[in-house]
C-alpha positions as CSV (number, residue, x, y, z in Angstrom):
1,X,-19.8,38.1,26.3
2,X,-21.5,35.9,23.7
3,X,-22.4,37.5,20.1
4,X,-23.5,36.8,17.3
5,X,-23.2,38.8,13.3
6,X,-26.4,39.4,11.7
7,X,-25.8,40.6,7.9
8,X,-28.5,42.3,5.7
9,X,-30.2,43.2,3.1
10,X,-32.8,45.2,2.8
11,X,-34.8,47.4,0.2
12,X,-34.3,51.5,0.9
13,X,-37.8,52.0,1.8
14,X,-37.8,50.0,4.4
15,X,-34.2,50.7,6.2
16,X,-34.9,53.3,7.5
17,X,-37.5,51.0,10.2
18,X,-34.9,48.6,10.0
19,X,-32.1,50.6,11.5
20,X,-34.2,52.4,14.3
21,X,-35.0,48.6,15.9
22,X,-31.2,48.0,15.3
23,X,-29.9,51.4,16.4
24,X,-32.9,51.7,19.5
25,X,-31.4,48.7,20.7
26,X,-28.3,48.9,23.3
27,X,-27.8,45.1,22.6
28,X,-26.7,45.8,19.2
29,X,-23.4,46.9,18.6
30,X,-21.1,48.1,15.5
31,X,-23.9,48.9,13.0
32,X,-23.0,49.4,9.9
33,X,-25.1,50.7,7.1
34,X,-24.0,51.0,3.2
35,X,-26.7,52.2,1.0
36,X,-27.0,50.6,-2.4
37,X,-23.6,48.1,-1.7
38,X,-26.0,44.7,-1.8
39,X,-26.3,43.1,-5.0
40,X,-28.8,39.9,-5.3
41,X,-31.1,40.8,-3.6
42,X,-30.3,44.7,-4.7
43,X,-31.0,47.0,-1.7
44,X,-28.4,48.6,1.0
45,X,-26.3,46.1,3.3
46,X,-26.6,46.4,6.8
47,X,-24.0,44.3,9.4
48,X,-24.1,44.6,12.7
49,X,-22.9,42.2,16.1
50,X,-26.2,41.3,18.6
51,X,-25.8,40.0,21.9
52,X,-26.8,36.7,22.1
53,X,-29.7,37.2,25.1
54,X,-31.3,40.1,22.7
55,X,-31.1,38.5,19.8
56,X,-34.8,36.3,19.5
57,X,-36.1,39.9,20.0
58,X,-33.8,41.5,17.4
59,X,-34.4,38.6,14.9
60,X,-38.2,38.5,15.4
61,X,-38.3,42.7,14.9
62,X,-36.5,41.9,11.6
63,X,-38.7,39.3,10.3
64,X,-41.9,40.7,11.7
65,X,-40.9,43.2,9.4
66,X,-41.0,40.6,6.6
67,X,-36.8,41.5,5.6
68,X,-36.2,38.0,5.7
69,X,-39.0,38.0,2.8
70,X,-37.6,41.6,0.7
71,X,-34.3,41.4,1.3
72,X,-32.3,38.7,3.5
73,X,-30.5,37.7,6.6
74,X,-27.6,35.9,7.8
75,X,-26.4,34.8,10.9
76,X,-22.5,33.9,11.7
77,X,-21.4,32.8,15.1
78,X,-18.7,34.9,16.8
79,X,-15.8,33.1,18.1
80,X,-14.0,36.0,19.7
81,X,-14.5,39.7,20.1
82,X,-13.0,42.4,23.0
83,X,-15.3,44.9,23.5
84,X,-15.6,46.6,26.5
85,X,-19.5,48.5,25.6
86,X,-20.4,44.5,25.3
87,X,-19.2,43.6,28.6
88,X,-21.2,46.9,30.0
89,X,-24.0,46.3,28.2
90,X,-25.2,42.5,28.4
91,X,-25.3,42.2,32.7
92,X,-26.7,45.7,32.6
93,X,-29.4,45.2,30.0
94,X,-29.7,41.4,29.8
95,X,-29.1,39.6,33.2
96,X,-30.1,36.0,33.0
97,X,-31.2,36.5,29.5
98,X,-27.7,36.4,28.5
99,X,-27.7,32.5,28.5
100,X,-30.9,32.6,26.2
101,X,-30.3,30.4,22.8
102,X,-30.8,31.8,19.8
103,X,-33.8,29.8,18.5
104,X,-33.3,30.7,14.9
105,X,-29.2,28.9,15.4
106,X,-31.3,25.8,17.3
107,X,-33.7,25.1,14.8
108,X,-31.1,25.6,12.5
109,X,-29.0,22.8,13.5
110,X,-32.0,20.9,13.8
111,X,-32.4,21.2,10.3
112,X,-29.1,20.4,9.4
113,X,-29.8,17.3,11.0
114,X,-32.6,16.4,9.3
115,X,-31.2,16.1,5.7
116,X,-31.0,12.7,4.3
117,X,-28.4,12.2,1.8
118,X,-27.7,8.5,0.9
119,X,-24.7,8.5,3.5
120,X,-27.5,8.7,6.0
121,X,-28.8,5.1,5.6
122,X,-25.1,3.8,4.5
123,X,-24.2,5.5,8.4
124,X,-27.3,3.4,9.6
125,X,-26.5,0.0,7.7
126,X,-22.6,0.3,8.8
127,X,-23.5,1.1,12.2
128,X,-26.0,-1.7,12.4
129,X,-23.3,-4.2,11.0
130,X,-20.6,-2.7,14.1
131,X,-23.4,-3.9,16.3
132,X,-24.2,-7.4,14.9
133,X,-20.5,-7.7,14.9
134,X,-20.6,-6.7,18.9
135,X,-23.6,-8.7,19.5
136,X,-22.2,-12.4,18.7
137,X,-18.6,-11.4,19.8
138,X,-20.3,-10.0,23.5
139,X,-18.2,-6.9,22.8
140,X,-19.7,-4.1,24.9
141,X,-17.1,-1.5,23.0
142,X,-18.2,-2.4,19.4
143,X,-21.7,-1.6,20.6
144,X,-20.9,1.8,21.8
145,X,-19.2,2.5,18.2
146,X,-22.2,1.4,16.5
147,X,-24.2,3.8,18.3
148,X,-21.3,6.4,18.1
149,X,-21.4,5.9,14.2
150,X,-25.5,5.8,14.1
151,X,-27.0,9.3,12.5
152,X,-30.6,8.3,13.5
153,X,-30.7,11.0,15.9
154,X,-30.9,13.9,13.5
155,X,-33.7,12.4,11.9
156,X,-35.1,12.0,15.9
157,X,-34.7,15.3,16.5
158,X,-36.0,16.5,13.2
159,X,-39.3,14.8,13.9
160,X,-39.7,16.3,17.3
161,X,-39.3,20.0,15.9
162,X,-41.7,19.0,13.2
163,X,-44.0,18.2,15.8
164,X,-43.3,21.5,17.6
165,X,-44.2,23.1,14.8
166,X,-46.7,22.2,13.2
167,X,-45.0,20.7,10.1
168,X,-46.2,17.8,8.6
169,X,-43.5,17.6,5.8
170,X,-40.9,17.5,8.3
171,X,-42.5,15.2,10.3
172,X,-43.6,12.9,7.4
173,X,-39.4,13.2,6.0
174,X,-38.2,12.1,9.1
175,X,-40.8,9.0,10.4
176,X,-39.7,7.7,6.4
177,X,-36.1,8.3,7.2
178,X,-35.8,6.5,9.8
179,X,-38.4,3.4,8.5
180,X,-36.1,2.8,5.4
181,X,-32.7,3.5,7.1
182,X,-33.8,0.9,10.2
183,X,-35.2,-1.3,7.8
184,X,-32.1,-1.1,5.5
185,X,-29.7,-1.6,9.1
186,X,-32.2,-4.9,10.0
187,X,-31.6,-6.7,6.5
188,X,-28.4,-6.2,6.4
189,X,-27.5,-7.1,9.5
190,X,-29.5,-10.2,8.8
191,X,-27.6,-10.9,5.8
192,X,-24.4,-10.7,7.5
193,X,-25.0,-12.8,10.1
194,X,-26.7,-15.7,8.1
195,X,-23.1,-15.3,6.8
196,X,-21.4,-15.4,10.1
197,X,-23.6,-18.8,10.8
198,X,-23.4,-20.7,7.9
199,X,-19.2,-20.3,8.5
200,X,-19.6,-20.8,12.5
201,X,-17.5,-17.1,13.2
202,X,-19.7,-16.3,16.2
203,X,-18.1,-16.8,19.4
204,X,-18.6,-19.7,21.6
205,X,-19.9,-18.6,24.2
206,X,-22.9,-16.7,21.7
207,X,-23.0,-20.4,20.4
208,X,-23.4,-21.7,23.7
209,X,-26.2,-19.1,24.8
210,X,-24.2,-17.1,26.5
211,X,-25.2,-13.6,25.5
212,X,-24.7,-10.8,28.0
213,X,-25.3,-8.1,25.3
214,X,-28.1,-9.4,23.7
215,X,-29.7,-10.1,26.6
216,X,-29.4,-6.3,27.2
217,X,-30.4,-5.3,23.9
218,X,-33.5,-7.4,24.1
219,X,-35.6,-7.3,27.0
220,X,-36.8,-3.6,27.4
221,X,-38.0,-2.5,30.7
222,X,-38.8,0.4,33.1
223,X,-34.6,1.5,32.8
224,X,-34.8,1.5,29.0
225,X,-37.5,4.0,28.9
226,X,-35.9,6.0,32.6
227,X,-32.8,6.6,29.6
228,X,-34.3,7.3,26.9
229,X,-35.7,9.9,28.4
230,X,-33.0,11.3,29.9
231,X,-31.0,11.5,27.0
232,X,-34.0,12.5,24.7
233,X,-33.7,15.7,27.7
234,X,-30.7,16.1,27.5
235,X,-30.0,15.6,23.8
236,X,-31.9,18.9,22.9
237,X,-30.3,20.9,25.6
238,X,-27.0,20.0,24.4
239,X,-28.4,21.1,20.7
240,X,-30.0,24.7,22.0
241,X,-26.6,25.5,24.1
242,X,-24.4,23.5,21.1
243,X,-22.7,21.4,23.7
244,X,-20.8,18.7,21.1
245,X,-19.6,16.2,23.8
246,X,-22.9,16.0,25.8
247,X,-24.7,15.0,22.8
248,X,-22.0,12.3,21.7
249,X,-23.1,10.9,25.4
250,X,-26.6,10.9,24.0
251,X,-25.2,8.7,21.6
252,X,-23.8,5.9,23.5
253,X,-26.7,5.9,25.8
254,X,-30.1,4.8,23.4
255,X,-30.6,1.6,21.9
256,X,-31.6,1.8,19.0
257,X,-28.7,1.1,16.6
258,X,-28.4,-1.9,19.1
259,X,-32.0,-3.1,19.1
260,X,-31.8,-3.2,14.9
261,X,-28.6,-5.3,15.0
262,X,-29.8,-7.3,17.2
263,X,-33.3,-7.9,15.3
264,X,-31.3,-8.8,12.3
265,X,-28.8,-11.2,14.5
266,X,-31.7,-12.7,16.4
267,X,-33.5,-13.9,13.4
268,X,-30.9,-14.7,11.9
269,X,-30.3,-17.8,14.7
270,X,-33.9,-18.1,14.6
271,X,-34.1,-16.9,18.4
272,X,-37.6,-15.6,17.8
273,X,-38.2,-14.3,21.6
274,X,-35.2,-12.1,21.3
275,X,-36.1,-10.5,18.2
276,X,-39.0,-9.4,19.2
277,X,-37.6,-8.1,22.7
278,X,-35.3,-6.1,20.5
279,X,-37.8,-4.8,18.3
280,X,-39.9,-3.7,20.7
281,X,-36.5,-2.1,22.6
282,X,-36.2,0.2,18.8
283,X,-39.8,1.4,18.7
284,X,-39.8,2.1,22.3
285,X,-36.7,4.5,22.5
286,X,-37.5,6.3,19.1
287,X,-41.2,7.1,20.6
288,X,-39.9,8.4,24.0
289,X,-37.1,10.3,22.2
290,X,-39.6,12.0,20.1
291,X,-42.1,12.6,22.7
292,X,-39.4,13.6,25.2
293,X,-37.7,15.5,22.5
294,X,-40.6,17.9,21.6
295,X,-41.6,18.2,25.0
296,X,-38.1,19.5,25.9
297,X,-38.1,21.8,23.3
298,X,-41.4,23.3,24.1
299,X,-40.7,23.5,27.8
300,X,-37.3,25.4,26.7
301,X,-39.0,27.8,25.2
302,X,-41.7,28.2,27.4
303,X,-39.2,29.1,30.4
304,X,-36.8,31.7,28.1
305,X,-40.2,33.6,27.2
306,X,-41.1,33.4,30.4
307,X,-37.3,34.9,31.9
308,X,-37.7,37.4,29.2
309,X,-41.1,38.8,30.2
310,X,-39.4,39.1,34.1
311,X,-36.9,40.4,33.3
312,X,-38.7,43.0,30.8
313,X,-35.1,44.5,29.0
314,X,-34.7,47.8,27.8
315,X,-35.1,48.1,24.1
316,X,-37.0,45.1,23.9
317,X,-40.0,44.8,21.0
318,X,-43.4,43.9,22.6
């Protein structure tokens, strides 16, 4: 049975409120109070292990309480536990909520995502030179490691749970992110291959006009947005249930990393048509992914809440 650790602290005026939700709950399991242990904040520590499908109501009793605010809390995965009271308690008091993500975890790795450190836009240029590098050598494999390599979908993601919520900050963060880091991909991929024609390196059949992958890349149709919005589905499923190689399939299935090389590539052989094709291919996946994206997350939520209110669990906060 799925878990997680929630560790505490709160102030001793208000534990005693905090340990009736914990201890009124039969989701909640090995609670552990020591009064006066915590230091910074100051206040008694409280541990305790929360089945996963009770624990948005557990989490939203503590903070409704404003603990996160007065004292703190922290959230650890557990990889492993035998307990036989969780085995009894989650089908008897959880059913299908058992399979409920943890939204505080999601949005969590959402954020993780959406930090942008310098080795986001060096991820972005070096990805967008792997394509360029596919894109006048017609290699179909170098394309899927520049999209492997590309970090734009953090910043994807990040945007659509700014839009879920309200936050303009995020929202604002992530729209620049990916503006610089695409614009930073284009020019250098431009650079490069002004490089890679003034010595002739392309191959000759991209010399010749034959260009399978570009001509992918570049003419966006009713299929490129049928994908993007299939992964942009999928991509946040995979994040609420933390499913690693479902997401890496995201991945290698958008063009976007793709549609900037090939901008950069295309201008760079003054094959005007084809840049725009591709840049109209890059605005057109990062659009659906976002819209798709926040969609999905709402939806998500929408059909938990929905389960939860069914299903009506014992123990549960109103």
């Amino acid at each position: 049975m799925d878990m997680i650790h929630v560790r505490a602290v709160s102030p001793p005026d208000l534990t005693g409120e905090v340990v009736a939700l914990l201890a009124g709950d039969p989701c909640v399991l090995n609670l552990i109070v020591q009064p006066g242990a915590a230091r910074n904040p100051d206040g008694d520590a409280i541990a305790c292990d929360v089945l996963t499908g009770a624990a948005n109501d557990v989490l939203r009793g503590l903070r409704a309480m404003r603990l996160d605010r007065r004292g703190s809390i922290v959230i650890e995965p557990v990889d492993m536990a035998f307990s036989g009271r969780a085995v009894d308690a989650g089908p008897r008091n959880l059913g299908p909520l058992a399979h409920t993500p943890v939204w505080e975890q999601v949005e969590a790795r959402i954020r993780a995502e959406g930090t942008y450190a310098p080795s986001f836009f060096l991820y972005l240029v070096v990805a967008g030179l792997i394509g360029s590098v596919g894109i006048v050598t017609n290699s179909q494999i170098l394309i899927v490691a520049a999209m492997v390599v590309g970090p734009e979908y953090g910043a994807i993601v990040s945007v659509a749970l700014g839009i879920d919520q309200h936050d303009r900050t995020r929202i604002r963060r992530g729209l620049r992110a990916l503006s610089v880091g695409f614009v930073l991909a284009i020019v250098a991929t431009l650079l490069f291959s002004l490089l890679i024609r003034g010595f002739s390196l392309e191959s000759r059949a991209f010399r010749l006009g034959l260009r399978p992958v570009s001509n992918l890349i570049d003419t966006p149709d009713f299929f490129s947005v049928a994908v993007a919005t299939l992964a942009g589905i999928v991509g946040i499923v995979s994040l609420t249930e933390a499913r690693t190689s479902a997401l890496l399939g995201v991945f290698i299935s958008v063009t976007t990393i793709p549609a900037a090389a090939d901008v950069g590539v295309s201008v760079a052989f003054a094959s005007w048509s084809e840049a725009r094709g591709s840049f109209v291919q890059l605005l057109v996946n990062i659009v659906v992914l976002i819209v798709v994206g926040t969609a999905t997350l709402r939806c998500q939520r929408r059909i938990w809440r929905r389960v939860g209110l069914r299903r009506g669990r014992p123990g549960r906060r109103p």
